[in-house]
C-alpha positions in Angstrom: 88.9 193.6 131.3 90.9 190.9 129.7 94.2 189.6 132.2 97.5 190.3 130.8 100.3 187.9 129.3 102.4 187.1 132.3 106.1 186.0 132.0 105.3 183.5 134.4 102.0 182.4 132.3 104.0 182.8 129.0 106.9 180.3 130.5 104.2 177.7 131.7 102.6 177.7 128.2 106.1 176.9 126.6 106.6 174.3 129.2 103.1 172.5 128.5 104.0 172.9 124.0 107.5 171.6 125.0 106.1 168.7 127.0 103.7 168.1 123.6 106.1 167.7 121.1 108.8 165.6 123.7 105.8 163.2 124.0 105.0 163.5 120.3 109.0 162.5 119.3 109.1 159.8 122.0 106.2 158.4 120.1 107.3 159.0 116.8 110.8 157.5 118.0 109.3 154.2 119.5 107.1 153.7 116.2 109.6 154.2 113.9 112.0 151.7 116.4 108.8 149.0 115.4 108.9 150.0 111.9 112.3 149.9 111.5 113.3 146.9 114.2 110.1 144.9 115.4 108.1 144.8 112.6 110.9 145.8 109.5 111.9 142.4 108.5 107.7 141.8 107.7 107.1 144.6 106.2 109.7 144.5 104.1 108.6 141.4 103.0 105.3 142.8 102.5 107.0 145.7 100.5 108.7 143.5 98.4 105.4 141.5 97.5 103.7 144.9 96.5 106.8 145.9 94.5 107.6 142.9 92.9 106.5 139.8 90.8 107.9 136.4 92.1 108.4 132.8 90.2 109.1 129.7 92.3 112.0 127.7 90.9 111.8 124.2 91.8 114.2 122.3 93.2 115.5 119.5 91.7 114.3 115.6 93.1 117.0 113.9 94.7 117.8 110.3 92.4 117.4 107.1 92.9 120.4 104.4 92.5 120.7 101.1 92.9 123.4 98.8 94.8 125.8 99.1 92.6 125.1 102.6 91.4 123.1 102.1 88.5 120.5 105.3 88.3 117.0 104.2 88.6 115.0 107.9 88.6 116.7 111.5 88.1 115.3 114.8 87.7 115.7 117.0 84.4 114.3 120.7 83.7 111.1 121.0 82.3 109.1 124.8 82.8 105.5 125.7 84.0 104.2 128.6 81.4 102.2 131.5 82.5 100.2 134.8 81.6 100.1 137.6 83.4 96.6 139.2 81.9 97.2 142.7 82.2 100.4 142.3 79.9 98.9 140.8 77.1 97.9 143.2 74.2 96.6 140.6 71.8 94.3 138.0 73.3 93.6 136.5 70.6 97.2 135.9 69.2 98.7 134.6 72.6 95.7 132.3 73.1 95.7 130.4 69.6 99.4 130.2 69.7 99.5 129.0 73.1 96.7 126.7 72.8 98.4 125.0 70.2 102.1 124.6 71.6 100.7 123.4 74.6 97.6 121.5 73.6 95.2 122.9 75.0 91.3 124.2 74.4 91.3 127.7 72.5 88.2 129.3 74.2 89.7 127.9 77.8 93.3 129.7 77.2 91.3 132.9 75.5 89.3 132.9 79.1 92.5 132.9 80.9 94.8 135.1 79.0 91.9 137.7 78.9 91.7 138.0 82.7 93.1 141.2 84.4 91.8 140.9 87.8 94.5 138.8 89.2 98.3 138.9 88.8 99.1 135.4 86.9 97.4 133.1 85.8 99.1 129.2 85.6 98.4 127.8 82.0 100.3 124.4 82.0 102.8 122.5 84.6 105.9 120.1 83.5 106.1 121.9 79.7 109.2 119.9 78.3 112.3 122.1 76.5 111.8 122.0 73.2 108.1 123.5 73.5 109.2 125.9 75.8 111.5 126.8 73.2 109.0 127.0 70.8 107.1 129.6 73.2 110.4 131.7 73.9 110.8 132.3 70.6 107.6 133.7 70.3 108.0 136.5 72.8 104.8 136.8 73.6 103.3 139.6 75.6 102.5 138.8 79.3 103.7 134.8 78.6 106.6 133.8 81.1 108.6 130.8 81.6 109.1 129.3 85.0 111.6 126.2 85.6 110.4 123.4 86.7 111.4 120.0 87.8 110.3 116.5 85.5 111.0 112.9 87.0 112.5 110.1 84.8 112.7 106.3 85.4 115.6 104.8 83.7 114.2 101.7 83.1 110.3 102.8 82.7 108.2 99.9 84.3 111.2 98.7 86.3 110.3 98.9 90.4 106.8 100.0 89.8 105.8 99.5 93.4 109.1 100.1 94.9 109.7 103.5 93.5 106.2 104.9 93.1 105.7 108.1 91.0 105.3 111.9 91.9 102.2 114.2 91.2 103.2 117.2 88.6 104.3 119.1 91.7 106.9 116.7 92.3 105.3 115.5 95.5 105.6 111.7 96.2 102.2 109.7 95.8 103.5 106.0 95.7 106.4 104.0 97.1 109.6 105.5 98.1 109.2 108.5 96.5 106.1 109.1 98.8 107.9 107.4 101.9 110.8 109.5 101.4 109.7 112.8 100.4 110.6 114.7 102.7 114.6 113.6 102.2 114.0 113.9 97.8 112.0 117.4 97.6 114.7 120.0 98.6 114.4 123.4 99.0 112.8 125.8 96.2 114.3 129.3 94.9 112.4 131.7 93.7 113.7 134.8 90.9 111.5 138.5 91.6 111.0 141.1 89.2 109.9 145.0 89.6 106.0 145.9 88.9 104.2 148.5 89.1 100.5 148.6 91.1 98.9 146.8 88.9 101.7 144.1 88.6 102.7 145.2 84.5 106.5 144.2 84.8 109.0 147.7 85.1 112.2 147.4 82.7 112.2 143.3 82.2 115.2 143.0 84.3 115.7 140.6 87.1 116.3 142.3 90.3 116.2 139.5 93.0 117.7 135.3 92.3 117.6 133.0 95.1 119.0 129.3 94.2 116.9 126.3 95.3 118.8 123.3 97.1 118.6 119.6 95.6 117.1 116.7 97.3 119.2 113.9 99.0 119.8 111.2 96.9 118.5 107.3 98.0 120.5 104.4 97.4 118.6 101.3 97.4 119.7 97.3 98.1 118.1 96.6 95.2 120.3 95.4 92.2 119.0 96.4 88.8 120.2 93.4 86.8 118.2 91.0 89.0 115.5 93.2 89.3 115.3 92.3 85.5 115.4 89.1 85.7 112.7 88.8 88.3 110.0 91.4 86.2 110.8 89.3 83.2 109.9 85.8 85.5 107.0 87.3 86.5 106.0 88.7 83.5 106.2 85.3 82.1 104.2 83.4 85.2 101.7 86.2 85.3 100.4 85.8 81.2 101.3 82.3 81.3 99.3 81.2 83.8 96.7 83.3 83.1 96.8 84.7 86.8 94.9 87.4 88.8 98.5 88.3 89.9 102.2 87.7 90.9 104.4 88.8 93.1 108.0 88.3 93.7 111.1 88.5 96.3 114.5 88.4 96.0 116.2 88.9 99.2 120.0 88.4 100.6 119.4 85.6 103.3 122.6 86.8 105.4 121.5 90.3 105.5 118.2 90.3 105.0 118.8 93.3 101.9 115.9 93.5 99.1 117.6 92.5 96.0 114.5 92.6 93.9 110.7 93.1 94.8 108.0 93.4 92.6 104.2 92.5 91.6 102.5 92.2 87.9 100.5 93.6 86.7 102.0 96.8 86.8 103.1 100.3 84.6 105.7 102.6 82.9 106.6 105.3 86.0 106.9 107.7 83.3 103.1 106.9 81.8 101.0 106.4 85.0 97.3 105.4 84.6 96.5 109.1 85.8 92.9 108.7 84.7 92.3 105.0 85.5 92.7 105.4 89.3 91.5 102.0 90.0 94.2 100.4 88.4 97.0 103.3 89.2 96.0 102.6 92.9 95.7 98.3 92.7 99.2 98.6 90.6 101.1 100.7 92.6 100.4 98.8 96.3 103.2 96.8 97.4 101.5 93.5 97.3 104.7 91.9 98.7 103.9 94.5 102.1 100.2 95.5 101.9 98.6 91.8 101.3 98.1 89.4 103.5 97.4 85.3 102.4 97.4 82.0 103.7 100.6 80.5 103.2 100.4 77.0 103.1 103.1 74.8 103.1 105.6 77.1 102.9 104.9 77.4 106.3 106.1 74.6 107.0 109.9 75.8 107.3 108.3 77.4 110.1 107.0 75.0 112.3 109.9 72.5 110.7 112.2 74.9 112.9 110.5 75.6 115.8 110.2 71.7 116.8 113.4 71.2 115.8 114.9 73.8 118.2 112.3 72.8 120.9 113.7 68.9 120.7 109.9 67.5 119.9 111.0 65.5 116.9 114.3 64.2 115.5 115.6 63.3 112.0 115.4 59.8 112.7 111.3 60.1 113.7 108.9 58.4 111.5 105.7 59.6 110.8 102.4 57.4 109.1 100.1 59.0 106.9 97.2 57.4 106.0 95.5 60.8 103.7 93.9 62.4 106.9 93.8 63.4 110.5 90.4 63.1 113.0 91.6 65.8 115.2 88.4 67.6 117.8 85.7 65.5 115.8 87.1 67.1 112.1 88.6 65.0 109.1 91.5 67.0 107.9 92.5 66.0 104.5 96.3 65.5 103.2 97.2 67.1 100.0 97.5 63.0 98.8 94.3 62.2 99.8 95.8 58.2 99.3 98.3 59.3 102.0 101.6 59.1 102.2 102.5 55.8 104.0 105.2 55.3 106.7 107.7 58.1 106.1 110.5 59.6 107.7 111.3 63.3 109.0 113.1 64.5 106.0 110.6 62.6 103.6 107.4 63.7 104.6 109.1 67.7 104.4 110.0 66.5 100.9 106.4 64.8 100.6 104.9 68.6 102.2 102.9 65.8 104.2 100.3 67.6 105.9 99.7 64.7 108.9 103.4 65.1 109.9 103.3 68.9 110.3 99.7 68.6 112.3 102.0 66.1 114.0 104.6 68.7 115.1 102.4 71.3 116.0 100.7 69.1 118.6 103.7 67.8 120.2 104.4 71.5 120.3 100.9 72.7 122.1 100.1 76.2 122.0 102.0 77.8 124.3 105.4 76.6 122.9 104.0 77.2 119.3 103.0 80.4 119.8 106.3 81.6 122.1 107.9 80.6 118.5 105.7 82.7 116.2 106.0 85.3 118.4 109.6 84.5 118.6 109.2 84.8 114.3 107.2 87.9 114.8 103.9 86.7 113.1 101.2 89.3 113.7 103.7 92.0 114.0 105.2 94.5 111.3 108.5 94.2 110.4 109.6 97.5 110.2 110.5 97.3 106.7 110.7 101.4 104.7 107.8 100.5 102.6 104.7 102.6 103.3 101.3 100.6 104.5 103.3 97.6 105.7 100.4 94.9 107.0 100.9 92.5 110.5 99.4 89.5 108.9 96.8 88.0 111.3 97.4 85.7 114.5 94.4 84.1 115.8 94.5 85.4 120.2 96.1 82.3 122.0 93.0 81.9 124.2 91.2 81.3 121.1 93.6 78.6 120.0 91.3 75.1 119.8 93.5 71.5 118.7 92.0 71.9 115.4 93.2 75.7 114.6 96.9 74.7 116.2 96.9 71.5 113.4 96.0 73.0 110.7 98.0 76.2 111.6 101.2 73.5 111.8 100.7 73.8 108.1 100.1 77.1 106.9 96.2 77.5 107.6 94.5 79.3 109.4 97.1 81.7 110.0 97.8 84.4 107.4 100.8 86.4 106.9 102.6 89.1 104.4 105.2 87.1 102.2 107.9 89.9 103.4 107.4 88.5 107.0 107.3 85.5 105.9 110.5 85.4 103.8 112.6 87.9 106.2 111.5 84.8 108.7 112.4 82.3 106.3 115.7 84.3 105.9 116.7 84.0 109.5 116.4 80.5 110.0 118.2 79.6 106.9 120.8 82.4 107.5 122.3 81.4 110.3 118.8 81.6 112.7 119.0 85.2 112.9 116.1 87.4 112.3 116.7 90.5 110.7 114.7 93.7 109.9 114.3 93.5 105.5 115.4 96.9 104.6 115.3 98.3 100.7 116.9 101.7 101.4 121.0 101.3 102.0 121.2 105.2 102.7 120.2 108.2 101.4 122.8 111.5 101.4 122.6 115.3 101.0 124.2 116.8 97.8 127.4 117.9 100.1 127.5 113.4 100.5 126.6 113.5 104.5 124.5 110.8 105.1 121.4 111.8 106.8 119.4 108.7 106.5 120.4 104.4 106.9 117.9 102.4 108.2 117.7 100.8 111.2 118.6 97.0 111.2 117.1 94.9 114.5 118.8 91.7 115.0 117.9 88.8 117.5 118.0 85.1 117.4 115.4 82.7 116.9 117.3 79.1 116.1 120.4 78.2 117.1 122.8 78.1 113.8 122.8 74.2 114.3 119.2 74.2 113.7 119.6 76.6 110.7 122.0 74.0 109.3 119.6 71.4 109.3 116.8 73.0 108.0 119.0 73.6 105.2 119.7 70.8 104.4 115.6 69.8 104.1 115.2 72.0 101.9 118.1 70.9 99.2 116.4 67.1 100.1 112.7 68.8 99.6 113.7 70.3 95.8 115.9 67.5 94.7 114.6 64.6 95.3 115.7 62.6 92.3 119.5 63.3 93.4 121.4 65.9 94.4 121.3 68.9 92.4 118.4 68.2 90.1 116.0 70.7 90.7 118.8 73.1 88.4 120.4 70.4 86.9 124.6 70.9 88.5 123.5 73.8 91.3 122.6 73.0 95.0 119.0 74.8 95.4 116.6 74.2 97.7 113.2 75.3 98.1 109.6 74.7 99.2 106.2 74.7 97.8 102.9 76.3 98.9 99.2 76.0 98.0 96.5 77.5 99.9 93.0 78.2 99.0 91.6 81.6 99.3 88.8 83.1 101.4 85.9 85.5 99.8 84.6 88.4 101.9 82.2 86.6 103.8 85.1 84.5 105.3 83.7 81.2 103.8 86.8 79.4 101.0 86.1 81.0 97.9 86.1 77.5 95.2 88.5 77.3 92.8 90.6 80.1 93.9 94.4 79.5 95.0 97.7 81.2 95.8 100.6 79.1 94.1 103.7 79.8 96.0 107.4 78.6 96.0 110.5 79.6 98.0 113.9 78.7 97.2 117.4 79.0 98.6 121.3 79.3 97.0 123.2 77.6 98.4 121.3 75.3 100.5 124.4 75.0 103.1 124.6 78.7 103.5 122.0 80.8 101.3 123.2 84.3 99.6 119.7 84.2 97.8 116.2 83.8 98.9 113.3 84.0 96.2 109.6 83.7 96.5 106.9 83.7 94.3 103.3 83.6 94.7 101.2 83.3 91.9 97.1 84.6 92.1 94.3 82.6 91.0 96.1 80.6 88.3 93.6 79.7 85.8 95.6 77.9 83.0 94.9 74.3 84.8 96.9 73.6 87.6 97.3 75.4 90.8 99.8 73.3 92.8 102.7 75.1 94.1 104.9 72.4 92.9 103.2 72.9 89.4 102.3 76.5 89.2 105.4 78.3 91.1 108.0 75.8 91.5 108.9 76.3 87.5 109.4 80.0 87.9 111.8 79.5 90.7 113.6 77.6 88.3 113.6 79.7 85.5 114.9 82.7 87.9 118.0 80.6 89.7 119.2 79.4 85.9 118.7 83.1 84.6 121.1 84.1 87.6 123.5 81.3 87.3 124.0 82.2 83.7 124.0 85.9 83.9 126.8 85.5 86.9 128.2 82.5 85.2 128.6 80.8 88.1 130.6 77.6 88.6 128.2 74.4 88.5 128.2 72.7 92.0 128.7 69.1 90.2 129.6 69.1 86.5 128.5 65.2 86.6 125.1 65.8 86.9 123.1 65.1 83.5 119.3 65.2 84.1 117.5 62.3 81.7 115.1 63.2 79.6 111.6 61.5 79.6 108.5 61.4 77.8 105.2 62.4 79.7 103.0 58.8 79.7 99.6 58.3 78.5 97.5 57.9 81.6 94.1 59.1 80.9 91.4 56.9 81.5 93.7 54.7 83.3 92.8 53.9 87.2 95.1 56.1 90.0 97.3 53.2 91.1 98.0 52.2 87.8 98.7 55.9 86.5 100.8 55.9 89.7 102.9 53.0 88.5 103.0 54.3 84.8 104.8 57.8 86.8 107.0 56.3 88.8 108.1 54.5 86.2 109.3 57.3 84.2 110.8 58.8 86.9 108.7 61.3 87.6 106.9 63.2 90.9 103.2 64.0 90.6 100.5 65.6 92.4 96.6 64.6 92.8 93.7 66.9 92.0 90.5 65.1 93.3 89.7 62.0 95.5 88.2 60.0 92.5 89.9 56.7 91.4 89.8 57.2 87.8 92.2 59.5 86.0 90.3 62.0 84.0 92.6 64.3 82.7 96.6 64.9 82.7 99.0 68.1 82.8 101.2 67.8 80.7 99.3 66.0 77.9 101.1 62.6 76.8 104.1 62.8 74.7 105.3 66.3 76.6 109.3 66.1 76.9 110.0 66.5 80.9 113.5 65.3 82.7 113.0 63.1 85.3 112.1 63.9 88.6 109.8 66.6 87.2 106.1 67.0 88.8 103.1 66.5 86.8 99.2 66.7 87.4 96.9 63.6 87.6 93.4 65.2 88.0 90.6 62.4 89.2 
């Protein structure tokens, strides 16, 4: 017999449903409190991705201006096209039309206007206005427009190295624009429209617009104008001499600022060698930061200074050079192999005697010589904002035998970047300060805080005394006809280098040389610092003095005249004099036949016959100008 319904069962039944549904509320309340709180801000994004179609619009490049404000690269809109398959009604139509706006392969664009299984496809990046135009006015099915962001350089081949280039999604793959990307990108936007499931676009209209933000703009040291005029020197040293390559400085000696910097060859920024990587990759590199080379005698304002300031020669010292030195058992040749004679401090700097400056480095010895480079900071970086900035190379002190130390008292076997070597240069003639080189002056959001300036490390390496001097051996080293006649009226000074290079196995490679030449204005107190080294010249001559020297010329009368600058001494007139016939002659009596004329020379050979001549006889030259004797 079946038990009947209690009050007291009935009650514990409608206690045990009750309990049910509060647990069943309690967990309907928490889940709908991660729904709605924990978890609503993702799903909502998720939401929004099924509901919606999305287009990124990118943000524009911060520019790129120069010292004085002059813009160097800027940002303008171009638009990325494309199809969204399950749109298009006509295949056929949208792909020949599009194929031919844009340029592209017909059965390709057919392939991926056709395809339905995806959302969008991407037809074509960096599409400039006028064909986007073009492709508006076609309202085409399925076909949208997305804004973009294109990169201009002002001046096209201007700064090749300094500026680098972007890839078509406006990320930095060269230069500054790849050492600074992070500051130039900005922030993208993005515009939404409604779909449906299958992503088919519902009513056309925008629902959703979020701006992007601009990048910070960079403001460089470098000055346009003499940018010019140091591409257009190098332009001319690079065919002229029929060199591998040439690369160039210009740098304010007080500050230690980039005015100019540059290598040839090089390319248009706004037509990169995209499908020559080879040469987009060896003409991009910063060979001014990147390369190391032997330096030669412009090394020589180096160890010039550093015995100076140690008190291990004077000005008044005399030096004898008979063409060599026998140091550890090893003949080491002057550049004048007849040698120099009996000279004094300041002449055999203006001679570039070799036997003096293996002379200074030994009365140095190691230890002091090397407290100075390090002093100098060879074998170190110099923290320049140039991406793959080299050390140069410092042989390990323990290393160090008599032999290395005299030949490193003249630029071998040492090997440096010419931006260390110059930013040196620059604090002994500025003052004997070293600073860090720097080519960014700041960089500055679009409100015009400034979130970036470099950081500039200062210390001193000669006393200003020291500095002073040095100075003034390098006006005597340039001019040593009479004052001012290296630029006829203008005190510049300078210094020549030539150094044989090495081939992979690390034995001298023959015939191949680095031409290099320094220079200062003023000499008493130098605002402007230029170097030049030329590549494997191959049009004769490789001296410094021949091959380099000229181009520093060239470059300090371009400025003079483009600043039109004062003259230093209006009574200078530089003679004119014909090059002499000295082919075939013997050495010491072509030697006579220069001197006579009033001219410098340099020797190629150790023969005793004159074989050949640069310039040929009859060449106009002004006096004091070097020419060639080749035995």
């Amino acid at each position: 017999m079946e038990k009947p319904y209690t009050l007291h069962s009935l009650q514990k039944r409608i206690k045990a449903i009750f309990l049910v549904l509060l647990v069943l509320t309690f967990s309907l309340v928490v889940r709908l409190f991660v729904v709605q709180v924990i978890d609503g801000r993702k799903l909502q994004i998720r939401a929004t991705d099924q509901w919606t179609r999305d287009l990124s619009l990118v943000a524009p490049r911060g520019g790129f201006f120069d010292s004085t404000g002059d813009s160097l690269a800027v940002s303008y809109t171009t638009y990325d096209v494309y199809v969204r398959g399950r749109e298009v009604k006509d295949p056929q139509t949208v792909a020949q039309k599009l194929s031919s706006l844009l340029n592209l392969n017909f059965d390709k664009t057919l392939k991926k206007v056709s395809r339905k299984n995806i959302s969008e496809v991407l037809l074509k990046m960096q599409v400039e206005g006028e064909i986007a135009e073009k492709i508006y006015a076609e309202n085409l099915d399925g076909v949208y427009l997305a804004e973009n962001v294109g990169r201009y350089y002002v001046y096209g081949n201007l700064m090749t190295q300094l500026l680098g280039f972007t890839s078509l999604d406006n990320v930095g793959q060269a230069g500054l624009e790849a050492y600074v990307n992070s500051y130039l990108k900005g922030v993208d936007g993005y515009s939404y429209v409604q779909s449906d499931l299958q992503g088919k676009e519902i009513g056309g209209k925008l629902r959703y617009y979020v701006s992007g933000t601009a990048g910070n703009d960079v403001t460089l040291t470098a000055n346009s104008k003499i940018q010019i005029i140091l591409e257009r020197v190098l332009e001319n040293a690079y065919v002229q001499q029929k060199a591998k390559g040439v690369t160039g400085i210009v740098m304010n000696a007080k500050t230690s600022e980039i005015l100019a910097i540059s290598s040839k060859p090089s390319f248009d920024l706004n037509e990169p060698p995209r499908t020559d990587l080879q040469a987009l990759f060896e003409q991009s590199k910063m060979k001014a930061v990147t390369d190391t080379y032997e330096p030669g005698s412009t090394f020589k304002i180096l160890t010039l200074a550093a015995a100076l300031e140690e008190g291990v020669v004077s000005l008044d010292d005399r030096f004898y050079c008979p063409g060599f030195r026998v140091i550890d058992g090893q003949r080491i040749k002057c550049w004048k192999s007849i040698g120099h004679g009996s000279q004094t401090l300041t002449e055999a700097f203006a001679n570039s005697c070799n036997c003096c400056f293996m002379d200074l480095a030994l009365r140095l010895g190691v230890d002091k010589f090397y407290a100075y480079m390090e002093k100098f900071g060879l074998g170190q970086k110099t923290g320049i904002t140039i991406k793959g900035e080299s050390s140069g190379i410092l042989m390990p002190k323990k290393n160090v035998k008599t032999v290395d130390l005299a030949r490193m008292g003249f630029g071998h076997a040492i090997a440096v970047t010419p931006i260390q070597l110059l930013s040196i240069v620059a604090g002994i003639t500025g003052g004997g300060i070293l600073k860090t080189p720097t080519v960014i002056k700041e960089i500055k959001d679009i409100y015009g805080k400034t979130t970036f300036k470099p950081q500039i490390l200062m210390k001193r390496i000669v006393s200003e005394q020291i500095s002073k001097t040095v100075n003034q051996l390098l006006q005597k080293a340039e001019n040593k006809q009479k004052d001012f006649s290296f630029v006829e009226g203008y005190n510049v000074g300078g210094k020549t280098g030539t150094a044989q290079k090495y081939g992979e196995n690390g034995q001298i490679a023959q015939g191949k040389y680095i031409s290099s030449f320094i220079g200062t204005y003023p000499t008493d107190n130098p605002d402007y610092l230029f170097m030049i080294l030329v590549d494997e010249p191959s049009a004769g001559a490789y001296y410094g003095s021949l091959v380099a020297a000229p181009y520093g010329k060239s470059f300090f009368q371009q400025i003079f005249e483009f600043y039109d600058m004062p003259k230093d001494d209006d009574t200078v007139v530089l003679e004119e004099v014909i090059m002499p016939e000295v082919t075939g002659y013997s050495l010491a009596k072509a030697i006579v036949q220069i001197h006579q004329a009033g001219l410098e020379f340099e020797i190629d050979g150790s023969g005793e016959v004159v074989v050949d001549q640069l310039p040929p006889a009859g060449t106009k030259l002004h006096k004091s100008d070097t020419v060639l004797l080749i035995t």
